[in-house]
Phi, psi and omega in degrees: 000121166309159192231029151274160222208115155227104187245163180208136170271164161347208165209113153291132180279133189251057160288304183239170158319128141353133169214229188254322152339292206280353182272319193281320207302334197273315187290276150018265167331305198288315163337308185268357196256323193275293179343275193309337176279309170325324191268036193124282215288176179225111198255144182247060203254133197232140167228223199163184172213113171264116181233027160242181159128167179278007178263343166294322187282335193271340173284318189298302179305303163339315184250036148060040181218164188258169231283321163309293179304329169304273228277006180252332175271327176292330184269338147313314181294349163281332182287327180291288168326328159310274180329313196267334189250025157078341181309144175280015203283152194303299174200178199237114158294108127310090179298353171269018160268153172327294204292315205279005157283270229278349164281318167310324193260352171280351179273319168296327184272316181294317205272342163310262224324318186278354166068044168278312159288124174233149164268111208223224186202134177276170176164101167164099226350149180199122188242127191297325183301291205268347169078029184226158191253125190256144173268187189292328192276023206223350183233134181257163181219134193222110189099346190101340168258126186297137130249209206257117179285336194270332187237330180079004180274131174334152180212133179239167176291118176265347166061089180176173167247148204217154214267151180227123158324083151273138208262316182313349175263010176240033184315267194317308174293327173328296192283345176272334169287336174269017150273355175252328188231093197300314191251041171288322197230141224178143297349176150289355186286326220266351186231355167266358177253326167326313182255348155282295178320330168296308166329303196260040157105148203255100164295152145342150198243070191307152182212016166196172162215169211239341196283335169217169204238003158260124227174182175236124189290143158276147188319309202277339196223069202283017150272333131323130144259128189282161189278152198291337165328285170297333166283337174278330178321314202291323202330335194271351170248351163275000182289310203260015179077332173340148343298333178303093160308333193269347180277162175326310196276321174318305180301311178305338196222328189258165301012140184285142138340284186213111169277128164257092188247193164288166174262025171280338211254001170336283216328271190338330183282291232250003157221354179275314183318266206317319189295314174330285205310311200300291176326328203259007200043029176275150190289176185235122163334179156295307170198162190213118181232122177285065166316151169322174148240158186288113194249145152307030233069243180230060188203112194305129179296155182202160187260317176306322190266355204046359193304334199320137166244119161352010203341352189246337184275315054090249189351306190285342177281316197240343155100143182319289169329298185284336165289337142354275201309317183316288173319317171259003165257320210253004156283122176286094143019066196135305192254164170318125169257072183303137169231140184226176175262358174282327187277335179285319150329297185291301198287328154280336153298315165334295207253296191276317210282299199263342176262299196257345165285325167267017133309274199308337186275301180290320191281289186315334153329291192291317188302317190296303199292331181222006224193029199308110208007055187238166186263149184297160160269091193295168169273253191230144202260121183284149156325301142356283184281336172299325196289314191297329179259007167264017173276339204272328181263336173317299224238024160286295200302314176296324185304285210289348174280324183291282183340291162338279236255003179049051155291033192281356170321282184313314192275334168279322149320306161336275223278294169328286193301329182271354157316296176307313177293341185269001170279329182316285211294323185283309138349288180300328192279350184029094156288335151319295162285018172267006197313327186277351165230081231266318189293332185272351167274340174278321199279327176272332173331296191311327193278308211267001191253334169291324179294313178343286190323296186302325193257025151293302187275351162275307211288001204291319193283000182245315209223039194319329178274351192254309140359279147311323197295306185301287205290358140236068148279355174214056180045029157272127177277188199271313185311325190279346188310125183216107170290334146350335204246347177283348187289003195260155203246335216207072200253323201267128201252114190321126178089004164285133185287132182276107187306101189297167197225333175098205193249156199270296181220124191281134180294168209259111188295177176208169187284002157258015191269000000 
């Protein structure tokens, strides 16, 4: 089995400021990235920025700059972000770099050379917002204004002449990949609406437009701008140096792993990609997996609706880690998340504050205080302490199948309950009151200082600083990270000095404390 690893978050449109959408897809994202390298793997994580197109050129005039400088100040502030939420990613993409122009356009010269592409003429809804061509049954009208059904973003009549895909002629074969490849589109909700859209007829494909010039020209034609879809697609493969099939990162990574997109940008992932890719005889990711959205009360932020929550403010008020930890326990995975700061609050005090930090603070206390701060030498382990640590290698193999299977609810569940049994245990056993039987105050000190250990490194790919923080009290570093190492119950060696760490997370007041 290979032990490389390649997931990408979107590539974000830098029309605007960042907003918490684009912060979970990237936490989210970094999250399975983090695993797998724990796990092994030789991880490839790529994110990005998609800048061409007309909303982008119709925001550059607006604010009086030209289109390159607009997309050079927006796309920092995605690069920055990348930095403040800690991410791990290999590298940050730009469609306005060099290399990702000469892969778009070796890609545009095979399917022309292959009479995958024709020249005709369009006439038909177009939303400027989503950069997508809408059909007639796809659009509503509400007010006197058309949108989008799918999306609620405006749509005007377009006109023009345009370079075309055919996709309708990859109908059959589509469905037929998705049917050898079951679990290519993640959720199943997200792929029974995929192939009823292939189902009820697949049209041509404009791929390109004439009505505005910022873009990557087609080769053959230098009134045509490719349409920003196909130009944004590639991105996960000039990321990978395409066309040199012979490079390192190309051989080593593609097929992708995991596109981690919104489930808006579904269609464009799970049926415009693979048909490009199939049509260019090219391999097809793995899997494309469609997540929620992140909601405001009960409506997806948008800069048009004003809903936006802050991510960086989020972040300067309550601190990285917890908004992390928040985002992967308490969005159900797959589906729509309403998020509050009342609810962020609670969960951290609940969950980091009152469990696992003071977990770790009461065993380090007590450890300083009796034990000075070196780990105990256990005696022979009772049913009990066997039961609590022999969970963690019993539920290995299922922990990397949830992972596998991007489950992360059920893998964050784990991890809450062994937080909870191991605050249990260290209670129930009073160790305080063991001082006269020093072997058995030591065996449980060594057990509550191994639980620690163990739920540091799962919690390492959701709270990586804090994680860390925990795991050096007793000097293992991130290079050292094995999750393997949670099956060992006598990981940890008697007389190693324990580092003290201060407190890992404070509670957060409220107007009822």
């Amino acid at each position: 089995m290979s032990k490389n690893f390649y997931i990408t978050t979107p590539i974000y449109y830098p029309s605007a400021k960042p907003h918490m959408g684009h912060a979970y897809s990237s936490i989210v994202a970094d999250f399975f990235a983090r695993f797998k390298r724990i796990n092994g793997f030789k991880v490839f994580f790529l994110t990005g920025t998609d800048e061409h197109g007309q909303k982008i050129q119709r925001a550059a005039e607006k604010n009086k700059k030209d289109p390159l400088e607009f997309c050079d100040e927006i796309s920092k502030t995605f690069k920055d972000l990348s930095k403040t939420l800690n991410l791990s990613n290999s590298d940050f993409i730009r469609t306005t770099e060099i290399r990702h122009y000469k892969s778009v356009q070796h890609l545009w010269n095979i399917l022309e050379k292959k009479g995958e592409i024709y020249l005709s003429n369009y006439a038909g809804w177009y939303s400027v917002s989503d950069e997508a061509f809408y059909l007639e049954n796809e659009i509503q009208e509400k007010d006197g204004l058309k949108t989008s059904k799918l999306s609620g973003s405006p749509v005007e009549w377009v006109e023009e002449e345009s370079y075309f895909f055919k996709l309708s002629k990859w109908q059959d074969k589509l469905l037929e990949f998705y049917e050898k490849n079951e679990n290519f589109i993640l959720p199943k909700s997200r792929r029974n609406e995929v192939i009823s859209f292939v189902k009820s007829g697949l049209k041509d494909l404009s791929i390109s437009r004439k009505s505005f010039s910022w873009g990557i020209q087609v080769p053959s034609n230098k009134n045509h701008v490719i349409y920003v879809w196909l130009d944004a697609l590639v991105n996960y493969i000039s990321a990978l140096n395409y066309p040199n099939i012979e490079d390192k990162l190309y051989k080593n990574y593609w097929p992708a792993d995991l596109h981690m997109i919104g489930k808006d940008i579904l269609r464009f992932h799970a049926v415009y990609w693979p048909a490009f890719l199939l049509a260019a005889e090219l391999p097809t990711p793995k899997r494309v997996y469609g997540h929620g959205w992140i909601l405001s009360g009960d409506e997806k932020m948008s800069k048009s609706k004003g809903n936006i929550l802050d991510p960086l403010e989020i972040i300067d008020q309550y601190g990285l880690d917890p908004l992390r930890y928040y985002l992967l326990k308490e969005v159900s995975f797959g589906n729509d998340g309403s998020i509050s700061k009342d609810k962020l609050i609670s969960c951290i005090n609940s969950d980091l504050a009152n469990n696992f930090g003071n977990l770790c603070q009461r065993v380090l206390a007590f450890t300083e205080k009796n034990l000075t701060l070196k780990v105990p030498e256990p005696d022979t382990f009772d049913k009990e302490d066997l039961n609590l640590l022999n969970i963690f290698s019993k539920e290995y193999n299922k922990l990397i199948d949830l992972i596998d299977n991007q489950n992360i609810n059920l893998y964050m569940n784990f991890i809450v309950d062994q937080m909870f049994i191991a605050n249990k245990y260290f209670n129930d056993q009073e160790p305080w009151n063991k001082k006269k039987d020093i072997k058995r105050l030591n065996t449980i000190i060594y057990i509550s200082l191994e639980l620690i250990r163990k739920i540091s490194i799962l919690l390492y790919p959701v709270i990586p600083n804090s994680s860390l923080k925990a795991l050096s009290m007793f000097n293992i570093k991130e290079e050292d990270l094995n999750i393997d190492t949670i099956k060992n119950n006598n990981f940890l060696k008697p007389n190693l000095e324990i580092n003290k760490i201060g407190i890992l997370f404070n509670k957060i007041k409220t107007n009822n404390d």
